[in-house]
N, C-alpha and C positions, 0 to 999 in steps of 0.2 A: 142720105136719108131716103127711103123706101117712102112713097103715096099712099093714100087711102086706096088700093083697089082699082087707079084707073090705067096702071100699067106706066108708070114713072119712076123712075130717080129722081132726087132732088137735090140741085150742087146749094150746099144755102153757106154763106160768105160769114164763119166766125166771130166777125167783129162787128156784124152789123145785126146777125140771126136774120138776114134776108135771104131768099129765093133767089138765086144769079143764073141759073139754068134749069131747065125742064127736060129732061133726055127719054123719050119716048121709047119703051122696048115690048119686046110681045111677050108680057108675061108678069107676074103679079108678083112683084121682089118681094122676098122678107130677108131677113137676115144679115145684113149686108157688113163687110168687115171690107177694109184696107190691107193690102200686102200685094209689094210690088210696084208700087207706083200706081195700082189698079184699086178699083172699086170693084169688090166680087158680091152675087148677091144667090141665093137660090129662089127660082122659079117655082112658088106655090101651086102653080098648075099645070100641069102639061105633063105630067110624070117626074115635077121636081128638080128639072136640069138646073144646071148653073152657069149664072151667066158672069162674063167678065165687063169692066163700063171703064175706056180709056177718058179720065178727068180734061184732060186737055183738049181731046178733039171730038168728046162726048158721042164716040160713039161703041155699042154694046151687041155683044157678041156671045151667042150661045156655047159653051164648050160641048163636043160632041163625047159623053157619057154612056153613049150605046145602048137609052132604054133602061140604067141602072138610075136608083132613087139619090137624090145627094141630099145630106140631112142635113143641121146645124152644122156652122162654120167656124170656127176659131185661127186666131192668129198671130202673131209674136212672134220675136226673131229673127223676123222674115222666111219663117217659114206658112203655109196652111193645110188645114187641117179640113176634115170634113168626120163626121158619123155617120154610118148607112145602116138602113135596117136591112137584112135580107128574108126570114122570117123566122114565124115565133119555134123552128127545131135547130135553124142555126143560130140567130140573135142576133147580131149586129158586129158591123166591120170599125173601127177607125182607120181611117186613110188618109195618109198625108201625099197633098197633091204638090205638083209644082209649079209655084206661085207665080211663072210667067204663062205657064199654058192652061193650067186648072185640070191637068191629064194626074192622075194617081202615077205616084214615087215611090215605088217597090212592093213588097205587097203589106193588105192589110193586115191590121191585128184583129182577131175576131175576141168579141164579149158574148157574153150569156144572154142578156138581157140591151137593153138597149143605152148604147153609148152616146153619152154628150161629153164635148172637151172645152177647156179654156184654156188661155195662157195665163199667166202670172205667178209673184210669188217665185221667183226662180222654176220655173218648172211648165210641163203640159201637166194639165189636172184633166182627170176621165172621170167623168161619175158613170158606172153599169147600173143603170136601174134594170135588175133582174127582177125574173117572174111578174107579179104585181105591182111592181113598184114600191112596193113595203121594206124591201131591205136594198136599198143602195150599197154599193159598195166605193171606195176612193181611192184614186191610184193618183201615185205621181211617177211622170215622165220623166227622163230627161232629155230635154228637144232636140238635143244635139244626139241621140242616141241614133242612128241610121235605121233610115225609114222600113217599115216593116218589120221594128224589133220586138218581139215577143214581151207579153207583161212582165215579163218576169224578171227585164230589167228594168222593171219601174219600181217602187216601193206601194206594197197594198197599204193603205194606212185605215179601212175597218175591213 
């Protein structure tokens, strides 16, 4: 669990809904998913890095991104996922990174508009909200399809 703002993770113990650790990183998590035994989160400020949080020895770690944005995070199967905008002539990447190092796993797929993914449902789900966000479009993946695979082996479903 992400903090208010003061630059925290929060390990909070399921059976109790108590706080069991406070793990202090430079930067304002949002988004945070499990894969790999790690806690991944992306860094609200700083130009949006992402960081990886080992649970057991609580300590958190920048992955070096090179300056590139890392967007929403999705995860299943063991694998993860990220969406990156690049901007509004090319539109956005989906990128499946590798879930021990947080480093991009082959290349992305690019969308029109701006991609977000989930897992579930059998499947990686993409929503491309192209142009305005007025007309979405819905792809299903299949996660086991190797990284960098063109939409085209996904199913458009509008």
């Amino acid at each position: 669990m992400t903090s208010d703002g003061d630059g925290r993770v929060l390990r909070v113990d399921p059976r109790t809904d108590r706080i069991v650790a406070r793990i202090k990183v430079r930067a304002a998590p949002i988004w945070p998913v499990v894969a790999a035994g790690a806690v991944w989160f992306v860094n609200e400020s700083e130009g949006s890095g992402l960081w990886r949080v080992d649970p057991a020895s609580g300590r958190a770690a920048e992955t070096d991104w090179h300056g590139q944005v890392v967007g929403r995070l999705a995860t299943g199967r063991g694998r993860l996922w990220s969406g990156r905008w690049v901007n509004p002539d090319e539109g956005s990447e989906l990128v499946r990174l590798d879930p021990r190092t947080g480093l991009p796993a082959g290349r992305p797929v690019k969308f029109q508009g701006y991609a977000e993914a989930v897992v579930g449902a059998g499947g990686l789900w993409v929503i491309d909200w192209e142009g305005d966000g007025t007309h979405p479009a819905l792809l299903w993946v299949d996660p086991s399809a190797p990284p960098g695979s063109p939409p085209e082996t996904g199913i458009w479903l509008t």
